[in-house]
C-alpha positions as a Python dict, from the first residue, in 0.01 Angstrom:
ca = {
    (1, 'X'): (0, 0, 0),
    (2, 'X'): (-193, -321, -153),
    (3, 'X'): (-419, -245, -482),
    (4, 'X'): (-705, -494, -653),
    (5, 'X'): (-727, -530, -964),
    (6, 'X'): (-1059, -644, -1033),
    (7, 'X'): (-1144, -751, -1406),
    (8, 'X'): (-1371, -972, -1580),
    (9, 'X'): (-1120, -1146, -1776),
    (10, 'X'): (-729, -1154, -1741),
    (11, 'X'): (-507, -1188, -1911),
    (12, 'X'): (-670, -1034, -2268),
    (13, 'X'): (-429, -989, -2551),
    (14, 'X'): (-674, -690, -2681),
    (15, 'X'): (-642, -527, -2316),
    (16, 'X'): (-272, -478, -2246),
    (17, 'X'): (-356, -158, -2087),
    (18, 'X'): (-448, -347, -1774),
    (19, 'X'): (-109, -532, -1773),
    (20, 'X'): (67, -222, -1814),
    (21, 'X'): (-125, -60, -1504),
    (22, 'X'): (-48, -398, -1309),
    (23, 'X'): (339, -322, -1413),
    (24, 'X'): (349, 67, -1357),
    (25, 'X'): (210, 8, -973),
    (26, 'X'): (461, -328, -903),
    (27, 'X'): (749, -114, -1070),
    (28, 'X'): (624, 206, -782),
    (29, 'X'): (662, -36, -513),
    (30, 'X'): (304, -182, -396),
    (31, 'X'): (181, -469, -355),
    (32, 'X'): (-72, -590, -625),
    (33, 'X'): (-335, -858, -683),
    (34, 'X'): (-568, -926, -935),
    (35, 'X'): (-899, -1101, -930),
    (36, 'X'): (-1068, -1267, -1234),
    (37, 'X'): (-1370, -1388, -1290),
    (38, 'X'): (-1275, -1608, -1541),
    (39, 'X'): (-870, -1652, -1670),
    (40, 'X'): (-822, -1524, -2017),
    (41, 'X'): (-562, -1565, -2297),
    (42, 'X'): (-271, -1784, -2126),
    (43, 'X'): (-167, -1905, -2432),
    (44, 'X'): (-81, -1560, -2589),
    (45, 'X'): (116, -1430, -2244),
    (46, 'X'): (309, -1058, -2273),
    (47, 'X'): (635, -1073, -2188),
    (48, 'X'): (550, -875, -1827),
    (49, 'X'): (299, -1140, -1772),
    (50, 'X'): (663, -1381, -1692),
    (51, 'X'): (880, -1121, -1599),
    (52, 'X'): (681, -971, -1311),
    (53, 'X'): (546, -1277, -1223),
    (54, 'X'): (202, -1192, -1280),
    (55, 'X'): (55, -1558, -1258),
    (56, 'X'): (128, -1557, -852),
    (57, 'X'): (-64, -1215, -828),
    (58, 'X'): (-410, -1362, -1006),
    (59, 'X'): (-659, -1563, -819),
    (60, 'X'): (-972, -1673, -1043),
    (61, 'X'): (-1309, -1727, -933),
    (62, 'X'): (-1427, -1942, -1190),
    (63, 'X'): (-1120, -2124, -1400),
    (64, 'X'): (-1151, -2217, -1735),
    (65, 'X'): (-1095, -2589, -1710),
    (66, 'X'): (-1359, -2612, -1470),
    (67, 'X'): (-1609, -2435, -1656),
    (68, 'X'): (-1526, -2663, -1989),
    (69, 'X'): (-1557, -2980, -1762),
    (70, 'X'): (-1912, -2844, -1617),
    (71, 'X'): (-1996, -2777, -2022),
    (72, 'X'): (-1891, -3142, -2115),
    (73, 'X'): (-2055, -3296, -1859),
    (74, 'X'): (-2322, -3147, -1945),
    (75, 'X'): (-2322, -3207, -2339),
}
């Protein structure tokens, strides 16, 4: 069985819950994926973030860097 996980921001250091879901339903076997709008704390990664390889289960809509480099451009 495939699940989405569909969230505004990932990964949140204030949200582990959502990590541990991810976890719990790779540990029972399915397959799981994870759509962002917008990537979250990847400089404070959970140690399940890098041992379930979490980073090649996320796609993001809109990534950070390219939102900064819109905002620059901008400024």
């Amino acid at each position: 069985m495939k699940i989405l996980f569909f969230c505004i921001r990932f990964p949140l250091a204030s949200e582990t819950f959502v990590l541990n879901q991810v976890v719990s339903f790779i540990k029972m076997g399915y397959e799981v994926s994870i759509l962002s709008v917008y990537s979250g704390d990847l400089d404070k990664l959970h140690s399940d973030y890098i041992n379930y390889d979490i980073a090649n289960k996320v796609s993001y809509i809109f990534e950070k860097r390219f939102i900064q480099l819109k905002i620059n451009f901008i400024n």
